[in-house]
C-alpha positions as CSV (number, residue, x, y, z in Angstrom):
1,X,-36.6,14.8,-6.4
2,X,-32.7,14.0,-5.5
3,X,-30.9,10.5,-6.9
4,X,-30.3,10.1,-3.1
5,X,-34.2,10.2,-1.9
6,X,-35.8,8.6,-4.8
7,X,-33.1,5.7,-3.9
8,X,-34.2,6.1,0.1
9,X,-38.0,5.7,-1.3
10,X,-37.3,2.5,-2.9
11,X,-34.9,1.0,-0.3
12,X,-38.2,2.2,2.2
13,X,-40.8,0.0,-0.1
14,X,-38.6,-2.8,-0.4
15,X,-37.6,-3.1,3.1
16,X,-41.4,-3.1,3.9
17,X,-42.1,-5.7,1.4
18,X,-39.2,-8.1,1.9
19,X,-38.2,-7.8,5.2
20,X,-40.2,-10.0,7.7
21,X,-42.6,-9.2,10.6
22,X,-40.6,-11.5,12.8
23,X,-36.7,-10.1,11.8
24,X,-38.6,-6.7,12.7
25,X,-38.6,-7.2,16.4
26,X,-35.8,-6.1,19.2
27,X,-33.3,-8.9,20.0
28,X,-33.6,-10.3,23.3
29,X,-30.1,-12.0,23.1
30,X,-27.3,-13.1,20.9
31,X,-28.6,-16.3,20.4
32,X,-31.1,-14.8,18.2
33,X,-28.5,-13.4,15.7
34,X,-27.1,-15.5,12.3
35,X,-24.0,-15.9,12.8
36,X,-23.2,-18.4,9.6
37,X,-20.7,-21.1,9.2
38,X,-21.2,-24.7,8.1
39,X,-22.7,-26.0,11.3
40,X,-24.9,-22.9,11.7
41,X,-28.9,-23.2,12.3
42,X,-31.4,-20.7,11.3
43,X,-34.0,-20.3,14.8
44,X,-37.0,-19.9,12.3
45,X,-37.8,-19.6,8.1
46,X,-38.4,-16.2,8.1
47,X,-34.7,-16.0,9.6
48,X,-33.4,-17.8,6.4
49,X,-35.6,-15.7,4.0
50,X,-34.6,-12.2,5.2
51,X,-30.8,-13.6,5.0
52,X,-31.9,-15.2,1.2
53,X,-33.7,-11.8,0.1
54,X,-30.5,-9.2,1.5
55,X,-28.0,-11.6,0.1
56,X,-29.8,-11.7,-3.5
57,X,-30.0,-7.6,-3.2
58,X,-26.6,-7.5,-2.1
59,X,-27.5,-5.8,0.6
60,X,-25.3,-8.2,2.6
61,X,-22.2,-5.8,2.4
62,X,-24.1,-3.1,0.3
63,X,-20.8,-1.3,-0.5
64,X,-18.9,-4.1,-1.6
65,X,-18.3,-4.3,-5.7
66,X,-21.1,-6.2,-7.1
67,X,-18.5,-9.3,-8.9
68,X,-18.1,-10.6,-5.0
69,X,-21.5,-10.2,-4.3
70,X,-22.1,-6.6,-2.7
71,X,-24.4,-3.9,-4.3
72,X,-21.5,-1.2,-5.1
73,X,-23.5,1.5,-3.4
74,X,-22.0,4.3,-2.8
75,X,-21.1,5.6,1.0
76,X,-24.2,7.8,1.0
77,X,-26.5,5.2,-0.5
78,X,-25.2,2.9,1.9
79,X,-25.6,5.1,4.6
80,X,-29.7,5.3,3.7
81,X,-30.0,1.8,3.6
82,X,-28.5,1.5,7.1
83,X,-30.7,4.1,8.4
84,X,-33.9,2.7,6.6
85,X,-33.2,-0.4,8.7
86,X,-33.1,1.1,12.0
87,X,-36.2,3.1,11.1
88,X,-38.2,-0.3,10.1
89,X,-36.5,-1.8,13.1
90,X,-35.4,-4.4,10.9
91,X,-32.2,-7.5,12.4
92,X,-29.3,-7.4,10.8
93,X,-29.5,-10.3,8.2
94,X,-25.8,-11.5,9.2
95,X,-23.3,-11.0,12.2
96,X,-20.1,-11.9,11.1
97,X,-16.6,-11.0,12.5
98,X,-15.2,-11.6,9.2
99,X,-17.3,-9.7,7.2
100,X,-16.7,-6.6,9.0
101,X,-13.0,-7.2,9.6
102,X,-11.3,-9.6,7.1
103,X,-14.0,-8.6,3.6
104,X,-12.9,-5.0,3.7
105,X,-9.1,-6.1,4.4
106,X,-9.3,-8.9,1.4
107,X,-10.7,-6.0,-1.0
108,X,-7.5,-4.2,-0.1
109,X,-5.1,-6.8,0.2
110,X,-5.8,-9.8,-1.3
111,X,-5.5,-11.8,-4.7
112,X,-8.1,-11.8,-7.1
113,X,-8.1,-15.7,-6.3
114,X,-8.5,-14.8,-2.9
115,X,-11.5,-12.6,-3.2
116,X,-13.1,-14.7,-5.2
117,X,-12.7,-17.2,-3.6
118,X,-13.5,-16.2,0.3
119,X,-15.9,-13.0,-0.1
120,X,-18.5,-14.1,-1.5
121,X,-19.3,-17.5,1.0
122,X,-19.2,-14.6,3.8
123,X,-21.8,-12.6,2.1
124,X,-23.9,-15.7,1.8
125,X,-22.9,-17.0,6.0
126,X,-21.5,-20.1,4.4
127,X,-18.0,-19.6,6.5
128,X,-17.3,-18.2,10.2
129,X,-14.3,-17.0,10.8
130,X,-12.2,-16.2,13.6
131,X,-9.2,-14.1,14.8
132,X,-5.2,-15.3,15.5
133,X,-3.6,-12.0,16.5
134,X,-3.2,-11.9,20.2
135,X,-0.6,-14.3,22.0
136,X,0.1,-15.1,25.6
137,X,3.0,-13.0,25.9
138,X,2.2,-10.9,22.7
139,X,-1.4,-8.4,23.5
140,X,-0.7,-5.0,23.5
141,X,2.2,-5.4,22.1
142,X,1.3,-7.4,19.4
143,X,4.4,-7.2,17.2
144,X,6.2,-9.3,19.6
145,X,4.2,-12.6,18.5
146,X,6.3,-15.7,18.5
147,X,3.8,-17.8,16.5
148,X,6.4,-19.4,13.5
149,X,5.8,-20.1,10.0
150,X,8.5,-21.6,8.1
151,X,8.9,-22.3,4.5
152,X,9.0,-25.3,3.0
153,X,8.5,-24.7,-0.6
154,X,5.2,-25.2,-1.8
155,X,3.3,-24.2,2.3
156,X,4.1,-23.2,5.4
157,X,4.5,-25.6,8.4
158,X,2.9,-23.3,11.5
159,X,3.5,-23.8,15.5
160,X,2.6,-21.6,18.0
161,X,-0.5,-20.4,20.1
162,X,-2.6,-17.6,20.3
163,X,-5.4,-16.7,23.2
164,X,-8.7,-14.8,23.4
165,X,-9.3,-16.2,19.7
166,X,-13.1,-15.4,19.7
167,X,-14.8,-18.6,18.8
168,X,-12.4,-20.4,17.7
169,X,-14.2,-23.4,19.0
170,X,-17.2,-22.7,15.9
171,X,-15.0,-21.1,13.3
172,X,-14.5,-22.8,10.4
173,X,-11.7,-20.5,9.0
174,X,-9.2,-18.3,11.2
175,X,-7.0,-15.6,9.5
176,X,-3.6,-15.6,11.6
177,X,-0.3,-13.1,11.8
178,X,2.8,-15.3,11.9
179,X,6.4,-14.7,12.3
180,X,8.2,-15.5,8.9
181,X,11.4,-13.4,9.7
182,X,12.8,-13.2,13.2
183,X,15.6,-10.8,12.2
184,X,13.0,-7.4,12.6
185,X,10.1,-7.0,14.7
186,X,7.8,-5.8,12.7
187,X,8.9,-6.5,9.3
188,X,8.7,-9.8,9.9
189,X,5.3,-10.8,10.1
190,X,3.0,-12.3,7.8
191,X,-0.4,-13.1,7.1
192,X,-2.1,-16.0,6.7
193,X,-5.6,-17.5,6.2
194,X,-6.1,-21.6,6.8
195,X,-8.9,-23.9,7.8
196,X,-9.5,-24.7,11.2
197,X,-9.6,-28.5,10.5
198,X,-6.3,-28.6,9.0
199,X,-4.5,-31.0,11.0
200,X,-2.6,-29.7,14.3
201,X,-4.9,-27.1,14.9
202,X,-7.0,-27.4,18.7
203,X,-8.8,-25.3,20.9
204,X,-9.7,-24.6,24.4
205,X,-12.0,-22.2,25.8
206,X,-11.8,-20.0,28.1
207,X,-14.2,-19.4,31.0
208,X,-15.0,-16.4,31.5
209,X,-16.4,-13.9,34.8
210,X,-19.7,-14.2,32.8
211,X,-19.9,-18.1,32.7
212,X,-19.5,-18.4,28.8
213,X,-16.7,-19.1,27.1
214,X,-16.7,-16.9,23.4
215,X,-12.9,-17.2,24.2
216,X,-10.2,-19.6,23.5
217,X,-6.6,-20.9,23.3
218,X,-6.0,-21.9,19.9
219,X,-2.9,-24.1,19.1
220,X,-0.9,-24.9,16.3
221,X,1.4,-28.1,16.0
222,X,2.7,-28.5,12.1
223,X,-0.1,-26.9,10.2
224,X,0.4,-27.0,6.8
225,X,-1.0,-23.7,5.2
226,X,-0.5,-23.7,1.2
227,X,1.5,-20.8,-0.2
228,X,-1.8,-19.3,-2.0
229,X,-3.2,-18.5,1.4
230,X,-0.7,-15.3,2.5
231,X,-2.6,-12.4,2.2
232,X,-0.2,-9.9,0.7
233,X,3.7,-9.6,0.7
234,X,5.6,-12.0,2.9
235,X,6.7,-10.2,6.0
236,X,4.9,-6.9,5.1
237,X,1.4,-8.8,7.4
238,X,2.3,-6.0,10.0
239,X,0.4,-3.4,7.3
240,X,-2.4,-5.6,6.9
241,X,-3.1,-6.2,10.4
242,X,-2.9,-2.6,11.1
243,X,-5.5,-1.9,8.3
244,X,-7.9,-5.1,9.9
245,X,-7.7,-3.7,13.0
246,X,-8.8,-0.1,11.5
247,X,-11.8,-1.8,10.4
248,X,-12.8,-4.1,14.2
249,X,-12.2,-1.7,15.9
250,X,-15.1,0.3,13.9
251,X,-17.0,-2.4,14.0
252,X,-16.5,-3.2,18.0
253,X,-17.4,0.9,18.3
254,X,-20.5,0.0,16.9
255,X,-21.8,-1.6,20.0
256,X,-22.1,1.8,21.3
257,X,-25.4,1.7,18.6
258,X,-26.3,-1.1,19.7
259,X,-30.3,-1.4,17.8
260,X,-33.1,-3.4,17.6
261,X,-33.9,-3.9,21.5
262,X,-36.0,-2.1,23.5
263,X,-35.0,1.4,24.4
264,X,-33.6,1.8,28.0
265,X,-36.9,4.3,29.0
266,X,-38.7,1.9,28.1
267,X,-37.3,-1.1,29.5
268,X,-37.3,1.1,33.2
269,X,-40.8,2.0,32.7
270,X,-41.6,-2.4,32.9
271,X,-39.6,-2.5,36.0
272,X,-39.9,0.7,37.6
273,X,-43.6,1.9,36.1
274,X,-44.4,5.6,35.0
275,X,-45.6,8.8,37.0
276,X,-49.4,10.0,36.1
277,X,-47.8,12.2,32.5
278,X,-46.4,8.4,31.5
279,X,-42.8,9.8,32.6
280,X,-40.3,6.9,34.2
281,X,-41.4,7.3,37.7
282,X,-37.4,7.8,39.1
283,X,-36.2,11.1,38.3
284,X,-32.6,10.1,39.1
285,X,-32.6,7.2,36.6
286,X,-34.7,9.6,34.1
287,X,-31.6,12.1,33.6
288,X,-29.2,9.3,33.5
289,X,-31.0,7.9,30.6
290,X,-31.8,11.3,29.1
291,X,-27.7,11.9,29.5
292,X,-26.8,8.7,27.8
293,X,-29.4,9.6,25.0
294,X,-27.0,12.5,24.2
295,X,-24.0,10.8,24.1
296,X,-25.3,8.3,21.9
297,X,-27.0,10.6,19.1
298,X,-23.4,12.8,19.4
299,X,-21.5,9.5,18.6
300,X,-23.4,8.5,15.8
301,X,-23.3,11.9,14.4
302,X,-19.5,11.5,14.2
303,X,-19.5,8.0,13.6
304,X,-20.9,8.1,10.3
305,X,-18.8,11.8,9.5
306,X,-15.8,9.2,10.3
307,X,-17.4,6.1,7.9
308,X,-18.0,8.5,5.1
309,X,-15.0,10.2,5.3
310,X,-12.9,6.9,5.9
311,X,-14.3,5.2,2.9
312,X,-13.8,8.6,1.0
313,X,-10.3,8.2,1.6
314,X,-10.2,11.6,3.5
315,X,-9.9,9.8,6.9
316,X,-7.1,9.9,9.5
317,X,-6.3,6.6,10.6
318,X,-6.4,7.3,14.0
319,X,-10.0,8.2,14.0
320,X,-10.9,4.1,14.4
321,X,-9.4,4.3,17.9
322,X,-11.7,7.8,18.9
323,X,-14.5,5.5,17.5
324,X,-13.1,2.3,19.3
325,X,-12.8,4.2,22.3
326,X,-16.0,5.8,22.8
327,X,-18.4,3.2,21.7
328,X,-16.8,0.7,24.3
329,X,-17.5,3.3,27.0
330,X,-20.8,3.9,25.6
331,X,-21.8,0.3,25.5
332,X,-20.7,0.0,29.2
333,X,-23.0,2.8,30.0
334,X,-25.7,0.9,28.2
335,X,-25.8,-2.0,29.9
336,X,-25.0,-0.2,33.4
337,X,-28.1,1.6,32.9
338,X,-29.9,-1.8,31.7
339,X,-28.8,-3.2,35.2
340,X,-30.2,-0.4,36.8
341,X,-33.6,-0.2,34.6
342,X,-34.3,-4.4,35.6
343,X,-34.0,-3.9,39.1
344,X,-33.5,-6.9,41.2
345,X,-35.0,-9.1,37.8
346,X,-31.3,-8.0,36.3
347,X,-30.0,-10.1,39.5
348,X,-30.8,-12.9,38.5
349,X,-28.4,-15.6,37.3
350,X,-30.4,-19.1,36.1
351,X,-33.8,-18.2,35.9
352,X,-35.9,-19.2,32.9
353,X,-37.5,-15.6,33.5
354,X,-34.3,-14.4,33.4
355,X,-33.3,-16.1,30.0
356,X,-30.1,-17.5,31.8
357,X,-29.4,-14.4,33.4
358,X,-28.8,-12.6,30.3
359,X,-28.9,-9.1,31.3
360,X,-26.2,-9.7,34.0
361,X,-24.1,-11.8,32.2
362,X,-23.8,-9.0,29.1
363,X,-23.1,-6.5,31.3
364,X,-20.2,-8.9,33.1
365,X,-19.3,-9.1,29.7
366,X,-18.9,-5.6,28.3
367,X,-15.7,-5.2,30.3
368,X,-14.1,-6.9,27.7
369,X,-15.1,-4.1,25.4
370,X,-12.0,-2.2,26.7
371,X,-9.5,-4.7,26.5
372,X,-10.5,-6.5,23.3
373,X,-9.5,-4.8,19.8
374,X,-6.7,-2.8,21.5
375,X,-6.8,-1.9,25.2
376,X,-8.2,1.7,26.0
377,X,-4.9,2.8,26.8
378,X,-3.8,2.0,23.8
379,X,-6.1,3.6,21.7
380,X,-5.4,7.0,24.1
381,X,-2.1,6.5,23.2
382,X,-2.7,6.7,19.6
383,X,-5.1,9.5,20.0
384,X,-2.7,11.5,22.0
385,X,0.2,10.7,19.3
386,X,-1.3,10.6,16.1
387,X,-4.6,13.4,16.8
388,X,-3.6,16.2,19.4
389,X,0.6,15.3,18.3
390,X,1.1,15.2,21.8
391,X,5.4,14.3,22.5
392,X,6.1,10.9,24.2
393,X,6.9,10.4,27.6
């Protein structure tokens, strides 16, 4: 027997032992996710223990070395583990923005200090964090960012603004590019990481098509941020950001896997009921969902060719925005279809029946997929440049 399926055995028992019957079943809404963070809440125990038992593992962030509290698995080990969950249809222990984004890019980047410091109160949920990249006049193109730091010896005193900061209202912690040098664009830009209730910081949210507000303005009137917190070299945040963004706009791709609810067959058969052989009873729909099927299965195929070959260091950058790219589409598809499976019950806006009206409100909500993370175009852009070596215009 291989290292790698003795160590899928064991991951299999343990998984079956630890993880428990409740974190097992499909998530009905985001509201049933951890998302950490001082004022977080767990919805039940057995929510708590799965996060105590992976986070003990250090199956929290399985690759991540095991001094900041990650397993050091390797790619392939990590990769069993991640498919032992969806086979035992097990809940991701934590969602976290900065875990997927700002842990790898601290690993990279940051000090020892740093790492020590931050990494480890993600893996446990103990901090949420959010995002200061985009600016009102500053989204696309992002190196154009007017938000100032200036030095004043021993911190930096910050003013500015930035917008579509997602929840910037709950975050505890936000991790922010700043202009430090306003003689070059892009070499001018630093990277910082400060708490949210450091004086001078304030939000606003953002309403949304959807209702909800995961959105917000965040300002910034004289916020002191110690020295310690600038994540590498001052005015070189530009390379940082650029490897962050590598890394959400992986994760955001990953909604095009989205696991752990119900498939969409079977979510049409409730609705639309079954033909004599148990088939969904709308030929139509059937194909639709048989086509999406495909497209999933083909992006996760290269999704995790991409992952392996990315943490291999054999990656091209640009891959991230193929990845980026087609899960967003995908995940519209999804929830097009889910629209479609509910029938007039995915109508509904208020309705206890409804849960709030979830199903239409995530769909309203997945056109942000395309815009958030760098706008399709832009990631077309990049394919066309840095994949295919197509010339500019």
């Amino acid at each position: 027997m291989s290292d790698h399926e003795t160590f899928r055995q064991e991951t299999r028992a343990w998984l079956e032992t630890n993880c428990p019957p409740e974190m097992r079943q499909p998530i009905r809404s985001e509201d049933e996710l951890f998302w950490g963070g001082r004022r977080a809440s767990y919805i039940s125990a057995a929510q708590r223990i799965w996060l105590d038992r992976m986070a003990e593992k250090g199956w929290i962030a399985p690759d991540w070395p095991k001094e900041y509290g990650g397993a050091g698995l390797s790619p392939e080990e990590t990769n069993i583990l991640q498919t032992e969950m969806g086979r035992l249809g097990c809940r991701p222990p934590l969602s976290s923005f900065g875990l997927a984004t700002l842990g790898p890019t601290l690993l990279k980047y940051g000090t020892e200090e740093q790492k020590r410091e931050h990494l480890p109160k993600m893996l446990r949920g103990e901090i949420l964090w959010c995002q200061g990249y985009s600016e009102p006049g500053a989204g696309s193109d992002l190196a154009s960012l007017a938000t100032r730091a200036e030095d004043k010896g021993d911190h930096f005193l910050v003013n500015g603004q930035k917008i579509w900061t997602s929840g910037a209202d709950k975050a505890d912690w936000i991790f922010c590019l700043v202009r430090t040098d306003t003689s070059s664009k892009h070499n001018g830009i630093s990277f910082l990481l400060f708490d949210m209730e450091t004086p001078g910081v304030s939000t606003k949210l953002i309403k949304l098509i959807s209702g909800y507000s995961p959105f917000c303005e965040t300002f910034f009137d004289n916020v002191k941020v110690p020295k310690k917190n600038l994540v590498g070299e001052l005015n070189k945040g530009w390379d940082v950001a650029k490897y962050l963004l590598s890394h959400e706009r992986e994760s955001i791709s990953g909604e095009g896997l989205e696991t752990g609810q119900l498939s969409l067959g079977e979510m049409a058969k409730r609705t639309i009921g079954t033909e004599p052989g148990g088939r969904l009873d709308d030929p139509v729909l059937r194909a639709r969902i048989a086509l999406f099927e495909v497209r999933a299965q083909a992006f996760r195929a290269m999704s995790e060719r991409f992952v392996d070959e990315l943490k291999h260091e054999r990656g091209h950058p640009a891959q991230a925005s193929i990845m980026k790219y087609f899960g967003t589409e995908l995940n519209k598809q999804r929830h097009e279809l889910i629209m479609d499976a509910r029938g007039m019950d995915a109508l509904e806006w208020e309705s206890e029946r409804s849960r709030g009206g979830a199903d239409a409100r995530a769909w309203l909500r997945t056109k942000a997929n395309s815009i958030e993370g760098g706008t399709s175009e832009v990631q077309l852009n990049i394919i066309a440049k840095r994949i295919l070596q197509l010339p500019g215009a």
